[in-house]
N, C-alpha and C positions, 0 to 999 in steps of 0.2 A: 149849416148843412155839411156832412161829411166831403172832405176830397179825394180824391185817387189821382194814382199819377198810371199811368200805364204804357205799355209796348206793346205794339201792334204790327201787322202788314196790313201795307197799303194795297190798293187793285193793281197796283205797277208791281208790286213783289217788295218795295222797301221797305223800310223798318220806321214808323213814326212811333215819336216821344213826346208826353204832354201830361197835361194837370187837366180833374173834369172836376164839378162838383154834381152829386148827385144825391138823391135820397137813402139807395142804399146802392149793393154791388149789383143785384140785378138791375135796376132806373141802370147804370154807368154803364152797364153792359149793353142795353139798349140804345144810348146815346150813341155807342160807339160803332154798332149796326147803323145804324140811321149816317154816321160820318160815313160811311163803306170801309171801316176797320175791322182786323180779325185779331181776334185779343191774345197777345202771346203773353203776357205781363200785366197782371192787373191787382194794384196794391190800395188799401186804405190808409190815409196818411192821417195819426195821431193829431192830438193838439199837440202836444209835443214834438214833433216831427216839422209841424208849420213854424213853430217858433224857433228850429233852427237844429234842435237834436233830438234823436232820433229815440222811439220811448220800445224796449225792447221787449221782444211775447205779445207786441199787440197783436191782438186777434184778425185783426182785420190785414193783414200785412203778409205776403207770403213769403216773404224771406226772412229765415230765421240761421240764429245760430245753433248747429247741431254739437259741436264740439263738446261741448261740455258733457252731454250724457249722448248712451246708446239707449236706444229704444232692446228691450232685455227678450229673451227668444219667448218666455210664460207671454209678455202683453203682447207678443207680434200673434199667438197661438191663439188668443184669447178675443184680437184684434177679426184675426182668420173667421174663426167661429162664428162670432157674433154677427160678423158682415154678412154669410151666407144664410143665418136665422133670417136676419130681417129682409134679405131680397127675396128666400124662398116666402116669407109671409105676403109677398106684394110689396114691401115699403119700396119707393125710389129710392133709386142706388145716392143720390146726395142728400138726401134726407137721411137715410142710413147711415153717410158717414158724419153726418152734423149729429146723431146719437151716440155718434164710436167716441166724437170729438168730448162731448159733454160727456160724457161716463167713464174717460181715460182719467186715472188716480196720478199716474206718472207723468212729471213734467212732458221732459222728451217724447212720450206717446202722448201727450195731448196737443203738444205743437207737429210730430208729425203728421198725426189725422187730419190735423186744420189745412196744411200744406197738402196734402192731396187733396183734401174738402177744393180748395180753392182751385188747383191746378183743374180738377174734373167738373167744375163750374164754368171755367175759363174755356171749356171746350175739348180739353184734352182726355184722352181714352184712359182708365183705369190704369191699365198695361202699363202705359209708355209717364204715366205720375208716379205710379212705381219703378219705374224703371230711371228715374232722376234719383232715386234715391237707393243705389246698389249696398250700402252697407247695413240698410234694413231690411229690404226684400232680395231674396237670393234671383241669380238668372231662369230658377227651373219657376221659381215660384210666379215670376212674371212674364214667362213662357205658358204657364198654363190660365193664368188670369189672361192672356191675350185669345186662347183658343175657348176660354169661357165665352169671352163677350165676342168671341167671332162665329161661336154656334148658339148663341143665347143661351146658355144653360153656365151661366156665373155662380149661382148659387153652389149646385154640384161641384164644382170643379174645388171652391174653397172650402165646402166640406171636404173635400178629399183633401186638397191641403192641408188642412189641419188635423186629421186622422193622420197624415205622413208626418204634421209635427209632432204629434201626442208619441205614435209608435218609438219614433229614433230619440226622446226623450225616457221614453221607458227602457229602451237598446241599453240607453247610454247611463239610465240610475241602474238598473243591472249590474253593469259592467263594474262602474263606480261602486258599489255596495259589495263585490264581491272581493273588489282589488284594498279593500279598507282593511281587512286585517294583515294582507302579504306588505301592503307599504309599513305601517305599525312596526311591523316586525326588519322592513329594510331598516327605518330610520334607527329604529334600535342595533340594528349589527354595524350602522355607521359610528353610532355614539359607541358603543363597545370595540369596534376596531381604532375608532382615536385611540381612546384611552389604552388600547392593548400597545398601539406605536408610540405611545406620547412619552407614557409609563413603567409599562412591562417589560419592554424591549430590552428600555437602554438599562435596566438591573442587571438582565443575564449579559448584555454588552460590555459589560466591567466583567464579569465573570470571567466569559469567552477573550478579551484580550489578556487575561493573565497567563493564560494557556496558550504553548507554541503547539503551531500545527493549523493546518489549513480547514477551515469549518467546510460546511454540506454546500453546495451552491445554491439549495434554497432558504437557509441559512442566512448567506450574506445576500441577499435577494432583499429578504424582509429587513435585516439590519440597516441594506443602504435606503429602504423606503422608508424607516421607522427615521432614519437622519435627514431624508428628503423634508418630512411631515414635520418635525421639530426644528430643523431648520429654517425654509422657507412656505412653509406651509398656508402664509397669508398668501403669498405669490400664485400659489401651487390653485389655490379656491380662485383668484381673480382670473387665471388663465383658463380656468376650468367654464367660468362666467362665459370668460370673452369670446372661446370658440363655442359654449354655449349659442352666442349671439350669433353669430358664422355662422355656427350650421343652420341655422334657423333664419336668419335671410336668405341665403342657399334654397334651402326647401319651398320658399316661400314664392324665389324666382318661376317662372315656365318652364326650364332645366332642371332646375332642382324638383321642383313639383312633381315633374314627370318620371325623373329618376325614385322620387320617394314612391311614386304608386304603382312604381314598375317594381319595388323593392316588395311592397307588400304584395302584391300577386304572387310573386313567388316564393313568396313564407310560405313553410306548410301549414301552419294550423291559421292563420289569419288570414291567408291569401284567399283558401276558400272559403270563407265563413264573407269577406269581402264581396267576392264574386256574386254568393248566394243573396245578400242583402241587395246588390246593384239589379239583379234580373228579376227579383220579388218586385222592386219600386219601377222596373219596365215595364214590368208585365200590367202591373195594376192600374199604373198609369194610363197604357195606352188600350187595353180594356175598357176604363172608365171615359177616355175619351171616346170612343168608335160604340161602345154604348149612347151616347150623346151625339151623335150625329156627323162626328170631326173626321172628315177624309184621312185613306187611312196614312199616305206620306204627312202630312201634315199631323196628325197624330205620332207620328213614327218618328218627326224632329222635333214635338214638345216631349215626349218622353225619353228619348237618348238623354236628354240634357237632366232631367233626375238623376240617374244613375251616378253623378258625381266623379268618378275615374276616370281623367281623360284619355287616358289609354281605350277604353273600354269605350269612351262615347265616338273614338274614331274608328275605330271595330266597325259599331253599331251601324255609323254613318255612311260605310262604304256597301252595308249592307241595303241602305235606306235608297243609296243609289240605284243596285240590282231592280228595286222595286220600282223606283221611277222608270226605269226601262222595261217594267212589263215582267220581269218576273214575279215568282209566288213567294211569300212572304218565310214562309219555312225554310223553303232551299234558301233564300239571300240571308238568313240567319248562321246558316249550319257554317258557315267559316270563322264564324266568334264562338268557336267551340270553347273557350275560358269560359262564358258564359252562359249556354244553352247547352248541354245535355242532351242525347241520342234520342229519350225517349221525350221530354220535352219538345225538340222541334218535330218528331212523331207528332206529340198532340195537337198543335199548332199548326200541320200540315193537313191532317184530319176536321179539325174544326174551321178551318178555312174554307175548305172543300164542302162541309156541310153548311156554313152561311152560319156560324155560330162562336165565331171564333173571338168577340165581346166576352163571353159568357166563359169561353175556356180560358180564356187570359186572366180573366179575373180569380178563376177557380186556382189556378196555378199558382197563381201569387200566393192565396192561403194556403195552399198543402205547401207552398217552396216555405213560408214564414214562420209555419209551424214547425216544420223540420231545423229551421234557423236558428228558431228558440229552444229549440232542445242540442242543437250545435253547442251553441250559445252556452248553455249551462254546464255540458260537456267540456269547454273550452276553460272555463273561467273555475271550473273543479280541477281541473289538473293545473294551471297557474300557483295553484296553492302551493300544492307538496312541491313544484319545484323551485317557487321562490325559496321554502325554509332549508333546500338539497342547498340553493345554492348561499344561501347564509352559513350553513353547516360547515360546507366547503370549505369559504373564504376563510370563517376562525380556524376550523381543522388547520388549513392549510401553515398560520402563523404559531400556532402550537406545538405539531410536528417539529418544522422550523426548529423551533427552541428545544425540544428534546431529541431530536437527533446529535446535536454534541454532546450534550449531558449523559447519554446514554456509551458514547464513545468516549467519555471525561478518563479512565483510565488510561485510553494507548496515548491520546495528548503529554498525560505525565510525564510517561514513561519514553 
């Protein structure tokens, strides 16, 4: 007969530790009712496991090691999807994920479906199984999976999830597909600017020193970088690495974080195209939830947190405030004017008024997405011509350089 070892509260509130044996994990589960235990921890112990080491992926086990792989954003998508087919057909939500569990191809997603399977056995809420496991399910996404199963309407809510996955993967092959031929052409003006310093330089360099007379100062600009790069130029890429790494812990801190999304908002062509995409995924969001039943403050805190900008989601918050206290939902907007628009909190203000304001949020979202996507295309067409401006540039710039003495090579002589 199988054993379990599990963690439990007791009716005092402490924490008991033990071994059961049972038929399977529901029989263990019931035994543990019947002791007056509430199962915080409840694991199947291998044959392996009894003989002293520990047999690792058993299924029956809910602690696993994650490290080795990440569960990949397609099976978290597809994970999404599938889950909300089967609740909206009627399947029970642990039945449903004991099919997520068997149909998962990828290690990693098949151990972490079993680990929610189990955690949401053991008692605990959807939400908060996901929410033990932050590097697979983001905060917005277990902020709306909690307002699912708090207005019964789970199924919707992960179909929308996964329509927000599918969209910011399409954003983002876009983006990627258009940026494929301006990178092509960087790494090319990298490979051709070495060889123009490594090579080219130091030729006209023996020239230029045989000649008295002061060269151009852009001249000895590129000369002393062409000495820099053949010089120490191992040095020059490991330093270039290393504050690579610096900046990018930097960024990565709550400081730096905040400084980088404070930096994109006020790019011009990025900042709004930013802005537009954060108040498309508000609006749609908290449409689709007050369509469903979700009060509208509580809707108004699972959607702020999509928007992803934290600038922007403490905007929103201070707005969210106004409305706990009784104001209209339009006016507590209109001071996050980076994100709402004149005539938007207009419409906002009107279909509130008329008791329809699900319907216009959602409507918004698709004329704001649409517009987005032709931003979008706008944006990533001029990217082009001034990648190749600025490729042109840099070689003009080292060409010049070198003919500017050549062209003054007679008063040098003389």
């Amino acid at each position: 007969m199988p054993t379990f070892s599990y963690k439990a509260l007791k009716s005092d509130g402490k924490i008991a530790e033990g071994v059961l044996e049972a038929a399977g994990r529901p029989d263990a589960l019931r035994q543990m009712e019947t002791l007056g235990l509430r199962p915080v921890n409840l694991s199947e112990k291998s044959s392996a496991a009894r003989k002293g080491s520990a047999a690792p992926g058993s299924l029956g086990n809910i602690t696993f090691d994650f490290a080795s792989k990440k569960v990949s954003a397609k099976e978290l998508e597809n994970f999404t999807r599938l889950l909300s087919s089967l609740l909206a057909a009627g399947v029970p939500l642990s039945r449903a994920l004991v099919i997520l569990h068997k149909e998962a191809t990828a290690p990693a997603a098949k151990t972490k479906w079993k680990e929610i399977h189990d955690l949401v056995v053991d008692g605990m809420s959807l939400a908060n199984a996901m929410a033990k496991s932050p590097e697979t399910f983001p905060r917005v996404y277990v902020a709306m999976v909690e307002a699912g199963e708090a207005g019964g309407f789970l199924d919707v809510v992960l179909a929308q999830i996964a329509d927000f996955q599918t969209r910011e993967k399409e954003l983002k092959s876009k983006v990627l597909t258009a940026m494929i031929y301006p990178l092509i052409l960087l790494f090319l003006a990298l490979v051709v600017l070495t060889v123009l310093l490594v090579f080219f330089i130091p030729k006209f360099q023996k020239v230029f020193a045989s000649v008295h007379g002061s060269l151009p100062l852009i001249t000895q600009l590129v000369i002393g970088l062409s000495t820099l790069v053949r010089s120490y130029g191992f040095f020059v890429v490991l330093g270039i690495v290393a504050i690579g790494f610096l900046v990018r812990a930097w960024f990565v801190s709550e400081k730096g974080k905040r400084m980088w999304e404070g930096l994109v908002l006020k790019s011009p062509l990025v900042g709004p195209l930013n802005a537009q995409f954060a108040m498309a995924r508000f609006c749609r969001m908290l449409g689709t939830l007050l369509g469903a039943g979700v009060p509208l403050v509580q809707g108004l805190n699972v959607a702020r947190k999509s928007i992803g900008n934290q600038i922007l989601v403490d905007a929103v918050g201070q707005s969210i405030e106004r409305v706990q206290q009784g104001g209209r939902l339009g006016q507590s907007l209109g001071d996050c004017k980076i994100l709402f628009s004149g005539s938007v909190l207009e419409m906002i203000s009107v279909a509130e008024e008329s008791g329809k304001l699900d319907v216009e949020l959602v409507r918004v979202a698709g004329v704001t997405e649409f517009d987005l996507d032709r931003n979008l295309k706008t944006a990533v067409a001029f990217a082009e011509p001034l990648m190749l401006f600025l490729i042109a540039g840099f070689i003009g710039i080292i060409f010049i350089s070198m003919l500017l003495p050549i062209f003054s090579l007679q008063d040098y002589i003389k």
